[in-house]
N, C-alpha and C positions, 0 to 999 in steps of 0.2 A: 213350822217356820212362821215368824209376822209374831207369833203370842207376847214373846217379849219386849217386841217394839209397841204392840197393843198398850200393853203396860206402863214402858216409858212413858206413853204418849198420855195416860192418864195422868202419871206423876208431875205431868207439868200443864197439866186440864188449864188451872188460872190461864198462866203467860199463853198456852196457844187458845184462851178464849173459847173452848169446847166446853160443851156439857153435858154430863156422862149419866145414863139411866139405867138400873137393873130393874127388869119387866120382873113380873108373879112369879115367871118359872124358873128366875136366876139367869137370863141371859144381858150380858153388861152392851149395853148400846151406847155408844158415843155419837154424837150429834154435834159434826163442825161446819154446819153451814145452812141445817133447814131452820132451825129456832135458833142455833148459836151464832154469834158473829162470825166463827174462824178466821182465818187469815191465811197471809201466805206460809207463816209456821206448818200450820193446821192441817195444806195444803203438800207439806214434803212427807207430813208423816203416812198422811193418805197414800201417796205414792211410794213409801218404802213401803206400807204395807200391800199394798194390790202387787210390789214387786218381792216378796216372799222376803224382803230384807236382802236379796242377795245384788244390789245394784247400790253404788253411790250416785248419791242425789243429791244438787246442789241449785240453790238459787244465783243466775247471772244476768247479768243487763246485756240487752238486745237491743240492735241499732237499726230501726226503720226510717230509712230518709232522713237521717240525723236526729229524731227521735228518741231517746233515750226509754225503753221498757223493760220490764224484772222477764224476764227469761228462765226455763231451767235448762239444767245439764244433766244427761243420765249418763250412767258410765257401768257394764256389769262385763261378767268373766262366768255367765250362767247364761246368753242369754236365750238358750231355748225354754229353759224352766224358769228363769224370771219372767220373762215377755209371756210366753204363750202359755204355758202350764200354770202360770197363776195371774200375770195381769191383764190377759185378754178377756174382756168384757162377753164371756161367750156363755152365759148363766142370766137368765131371763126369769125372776123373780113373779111369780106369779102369787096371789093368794087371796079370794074375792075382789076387794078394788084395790087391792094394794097390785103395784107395778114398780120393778126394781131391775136395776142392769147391775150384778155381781161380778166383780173380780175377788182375787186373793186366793193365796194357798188352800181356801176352802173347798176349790173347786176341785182342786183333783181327789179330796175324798169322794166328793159327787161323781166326780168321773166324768163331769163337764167338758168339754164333748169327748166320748170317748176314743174316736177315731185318733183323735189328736195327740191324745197318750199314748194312745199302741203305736201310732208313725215315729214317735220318740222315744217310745221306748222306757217311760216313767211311770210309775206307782207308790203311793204313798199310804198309811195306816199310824190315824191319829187318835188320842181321845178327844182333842181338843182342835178347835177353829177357831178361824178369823179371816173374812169377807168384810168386803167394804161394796158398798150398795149406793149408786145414782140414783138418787131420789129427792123430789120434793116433800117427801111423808117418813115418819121415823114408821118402824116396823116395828108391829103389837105383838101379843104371845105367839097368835095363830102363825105369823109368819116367820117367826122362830123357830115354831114347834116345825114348820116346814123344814126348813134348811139342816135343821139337825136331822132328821129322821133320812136328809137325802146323804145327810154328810157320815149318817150312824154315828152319833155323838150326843151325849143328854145335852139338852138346854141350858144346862148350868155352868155348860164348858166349851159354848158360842160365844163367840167375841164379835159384836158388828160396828163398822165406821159408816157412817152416813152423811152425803153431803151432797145437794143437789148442782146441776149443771152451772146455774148463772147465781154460784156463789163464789169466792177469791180461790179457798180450797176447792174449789171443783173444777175448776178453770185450771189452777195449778196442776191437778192428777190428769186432768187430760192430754198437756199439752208434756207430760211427763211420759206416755203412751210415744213417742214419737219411735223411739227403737223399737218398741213393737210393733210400731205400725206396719214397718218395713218387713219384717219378720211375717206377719199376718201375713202381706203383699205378698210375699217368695209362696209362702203354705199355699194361699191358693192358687198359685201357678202351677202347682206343684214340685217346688223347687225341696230338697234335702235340709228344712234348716238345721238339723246337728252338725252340719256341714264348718257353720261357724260359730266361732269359738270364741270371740267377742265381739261386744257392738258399743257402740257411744253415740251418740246424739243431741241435738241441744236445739228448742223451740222457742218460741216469744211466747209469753202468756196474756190468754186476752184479757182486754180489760172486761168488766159488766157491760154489754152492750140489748140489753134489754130482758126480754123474758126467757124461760127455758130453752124454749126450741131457739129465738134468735141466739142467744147463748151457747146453744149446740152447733150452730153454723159457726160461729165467731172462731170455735174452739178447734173445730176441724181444721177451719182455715188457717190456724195459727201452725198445724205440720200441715196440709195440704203446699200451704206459699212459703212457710216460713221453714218447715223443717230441716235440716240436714243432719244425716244419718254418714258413720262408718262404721264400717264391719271387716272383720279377719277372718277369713276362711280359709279353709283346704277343700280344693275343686279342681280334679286332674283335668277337664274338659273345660279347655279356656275358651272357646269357643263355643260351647252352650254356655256358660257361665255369661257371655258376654251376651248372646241374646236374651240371658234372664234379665238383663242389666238395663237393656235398652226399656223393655215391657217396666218395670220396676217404678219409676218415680211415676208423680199425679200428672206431670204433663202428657202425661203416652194414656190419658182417660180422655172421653169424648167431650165431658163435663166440667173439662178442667179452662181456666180462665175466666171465672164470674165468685163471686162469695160464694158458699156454700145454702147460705140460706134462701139466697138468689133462686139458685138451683133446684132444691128443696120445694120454695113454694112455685115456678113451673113445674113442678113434678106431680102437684096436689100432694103435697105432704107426703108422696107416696115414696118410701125407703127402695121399693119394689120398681120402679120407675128412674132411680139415679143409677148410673154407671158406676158400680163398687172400684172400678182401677182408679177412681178416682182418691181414694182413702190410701196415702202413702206419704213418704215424705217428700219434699219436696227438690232437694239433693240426696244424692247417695254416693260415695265412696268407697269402692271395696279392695281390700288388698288382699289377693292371695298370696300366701306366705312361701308355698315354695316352689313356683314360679322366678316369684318375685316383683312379680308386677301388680301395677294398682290401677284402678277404673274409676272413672270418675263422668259421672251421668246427672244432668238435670239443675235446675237455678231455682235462687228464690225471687218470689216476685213482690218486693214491696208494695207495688201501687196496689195489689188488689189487698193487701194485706192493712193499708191502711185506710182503703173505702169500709172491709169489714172491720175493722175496730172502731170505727167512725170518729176518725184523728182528726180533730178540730185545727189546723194551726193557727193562734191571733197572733195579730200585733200586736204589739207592746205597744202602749201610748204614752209617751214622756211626760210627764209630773214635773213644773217647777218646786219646791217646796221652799218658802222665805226661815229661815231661822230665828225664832224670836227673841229680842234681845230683851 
């Protein structure tokens, strides 16, 4: 799954402003946002890919404080094995100084993490991959030659997208993460996600607000305050259901109510030192189906949303302009 949107996605390289390399060993690297410009195009294809293709994904405008911003919408009817069997960033790219956060259908030939498959119950056997990699650095042979030998696949029949945090497409794949984020949140509660059977979601996309790491805060806090998530489940126990409900969105984290980056650097940098309940969306909606009732938990918080995007608003200064005759 993803190989053939891989492809689309080069067939139209010019218009989404990508540009696409095959290394020594025959592995095709596409490159939408460390050396290329990408954009928000650049930035959907990124995200059908990390979502195996099995999610519609659309770009929509998001209204902070009457602010007008480009937003996305995900929308799947898979999403245990969209979200978390291929888009959770749960593949840590190592290979001398290269440093990579992988998603995509690649992962479960790796078996990235493997707990996570056997809880849902999924397995896959491919000859062929395609991973898309958070990064500021395109990836050489050596890092190829890695991912294939974890994937068991030759080099010739890797497929990578690459695109660092505080680019337009990397901004857009994250903030495209929002159903899974939610998804994540339940796993480690230990919550059943085959339980549900759909999810939708829709986030503000940040803008560039500085370098990587501020870019990584910007992007959290885009589903941290901004997210809203719904989900369709079957869950005979409405009443645990509803305590998962409460624990679920970022305001039930201790961390929750500052930017992310804020956070971050009281932390010293240190990921090991932040409250992870704070990684969720921001609303959640869940309707179980037969029941027949629906749950609704958590708000979005524009103020903090628009200190981290650092939303300038001016006045307007009226201009006479004389007409000359």
């Amino acid at each position: 799954m993803g190989f053939e949107v891989f492809e689309e996605m080069l067939d139209y390289g010019d218009e989404l402003q990508i540009e696409v390399h095959e290394l020594d060993n025959g592995t095709v690297v596409a490159d939408a946002g460390v050396k290329a410009q990408g954009g928000l195009g650049a930035g959907i294809y990124l995200s059908r890919l990390c979502m195996a293709d099995l999610a519609d994904i659309q770009l929509h405008p998001y209204n902070i404080n009457g602010v007008l911003l480009p937003g996305v919408q995900v929308a799947t009817d898979y999403p245990a094995l969209s979200c978390m069997a291929s888009q959770c960033a749960m593949w840590q790219i190592k290979a001398d100084k290269y440093f990579a956060m992988g998603s995509g259908p690649a992962r479960v030939l790796a078996r990235k993490t493997r707990e996570l498959y056997e809880k849902i119950g999924y397995e896959e056997f491919s000859d062929i991959g395609v991973l898309v990699l958070e990064s500021n650095k395109l990836p050489d042979e050596k890092v190829s030659a890695m991912i294939a030998e974890k994937c068991g696949i030759d080099t010739a029949d890797l497929r990578i997208a690459v695109a660092p945090t505080n680019s337009v497409a990397g901004l857009v794949q994250v903030s495209a993460r929002v159903v899974e984020t939610g998804l994540h949140k339940l796993f480690t509660m230990g919550f059943d996600i085959t339980t549900i059977k759909c999810g939708w979601g829709r986030a503000p996309i940040s803008p560039i607000t500085g370098d990587a790491t501020m870019c990584m805060g910007s992007s959290n806090d885009a589903i941290i305050y901004g997210g809203e998530t719904y989900y369709t489940l079957e869950y005979e126990n409405l009443e645990e259901l509803q305590q998962y409900l409460k624990g679920m969105p970022s305001f039930a984290s201790r961390d929750y109510g500052a930017p992310f980056y804020k956070t971050f650097k009281a932390a010293g940098f240190d990921f090991f030192k932040v409250d992870h309940n704070v990684f969720a969306p921001a609303k959640v909606v869940m309707n179980e189906i037969k029941s027949r009732r629906t749950f609704v938990i958590g708000k979005v918080n524009p103020e903090v949303l628009t200190e981290s995007f650092n939303l300038e608003v001016l006045e307007p200064v009226r201009q006479d302009f004389k007409k000359d005759l």
